[in-house]
N, C-alpha and C positions, 0 to 999 in steps of 0.2 A: 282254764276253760271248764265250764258246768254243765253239766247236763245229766240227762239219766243213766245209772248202771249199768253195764251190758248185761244180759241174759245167758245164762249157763246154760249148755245143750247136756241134756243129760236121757236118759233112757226113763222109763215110768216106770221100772222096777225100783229104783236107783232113789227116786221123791224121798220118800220117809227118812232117808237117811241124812237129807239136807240141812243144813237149819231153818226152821222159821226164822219170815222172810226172804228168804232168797230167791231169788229172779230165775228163773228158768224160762227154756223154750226145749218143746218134747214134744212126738208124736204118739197119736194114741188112736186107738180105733172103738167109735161109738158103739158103745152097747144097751145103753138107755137115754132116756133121755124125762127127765121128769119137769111135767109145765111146770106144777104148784111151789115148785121149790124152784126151779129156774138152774138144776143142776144136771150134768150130763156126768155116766158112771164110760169112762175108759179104757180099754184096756192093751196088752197091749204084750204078747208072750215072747219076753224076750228077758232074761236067756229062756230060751226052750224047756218046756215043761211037758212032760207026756199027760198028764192029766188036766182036764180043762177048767176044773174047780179050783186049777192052784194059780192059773193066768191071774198075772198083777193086774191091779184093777188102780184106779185116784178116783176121784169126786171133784168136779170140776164147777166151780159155781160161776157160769157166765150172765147172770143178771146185769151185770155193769155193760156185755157189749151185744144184748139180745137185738141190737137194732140192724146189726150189722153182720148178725148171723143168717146164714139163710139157711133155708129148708132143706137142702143138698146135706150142708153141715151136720144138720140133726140125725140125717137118718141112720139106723142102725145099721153097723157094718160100713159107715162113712170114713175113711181117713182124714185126720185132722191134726194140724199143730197147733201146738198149744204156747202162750205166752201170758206169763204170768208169775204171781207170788205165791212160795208154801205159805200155806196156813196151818196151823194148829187147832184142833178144837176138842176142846174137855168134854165136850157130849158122846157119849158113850166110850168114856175114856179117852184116853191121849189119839187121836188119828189124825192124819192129817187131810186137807183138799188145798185144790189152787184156785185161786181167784184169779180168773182173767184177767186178761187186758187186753187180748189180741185170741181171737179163732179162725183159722182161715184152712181151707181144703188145703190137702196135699197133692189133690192130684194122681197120676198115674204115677205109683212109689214102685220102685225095684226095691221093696222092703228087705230081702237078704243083704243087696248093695250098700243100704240104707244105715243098717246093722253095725258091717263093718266098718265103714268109713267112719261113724260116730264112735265104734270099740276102738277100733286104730288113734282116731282123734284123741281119745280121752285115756288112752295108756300113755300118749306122748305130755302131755300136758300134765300128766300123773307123773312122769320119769323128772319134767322138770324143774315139779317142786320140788323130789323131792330123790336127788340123785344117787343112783347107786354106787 
């Protein structure tokens, strides 16, 4: 049977560490949102950081699904999941962004709840690659 990849749920600290390409689906909460470039900046402080200049941030270039976003989506301080591919880009050295595919509200999050159940999820999945 064929079809598309599934999508790895990962945390937005956690991106850069992925390979380009890779499929993810993450939440992240708007902090900008820029027309001209068609990309929204992220963020999203988890694990905890006492300093607000250190909250992980991505770059998110939703031009492919701008028809489908809505204005709720955009606004700063929005929760949103994110579905998409890392990218790499050589402009201004190696960083990375994700390319959409999928934006859509989160909703009313128990983000602490949110946290866990993703950390929990992904220690187990972590233990059975690679067993102790």
């Amino acid at each position: 049977m064929n079809g598309p990849l599934p999508s790895r749920r990962a945390f937005l600290s956690n991106l850069a560490a992925l390979p380009a390409d890779s499929k993810v689906r993450f939440l992240g909460c708007v902090r900008t949102y820029s027309v001209p470039t068609g990309r929204l900046i992220l963020e999203h402080n988890y694990p905890r950081r006492k300093s607000t200049s250190d909250v992980p941030t991505v770059s998110v270039d939703i031009n492919a699904v701008l028809e489908t976003v809505t204005s709720e989506e955009l606004r700063v301080g929005a929760w949103v999941n994110v579905l998409g591919y890392v990218r790499r880009s050589m402009i201004a050295g190696e960083t990375i962004y994700v390319e959409a595919i999928m934006v859509f509200a989160a909703g009313a999050i128990a983000l602490g709840e949110y946290e866990r159940i993703l950390h929990e999820s992904m220690e187990v999945e972590r233990r059975v690659q690679r067993p102790t």
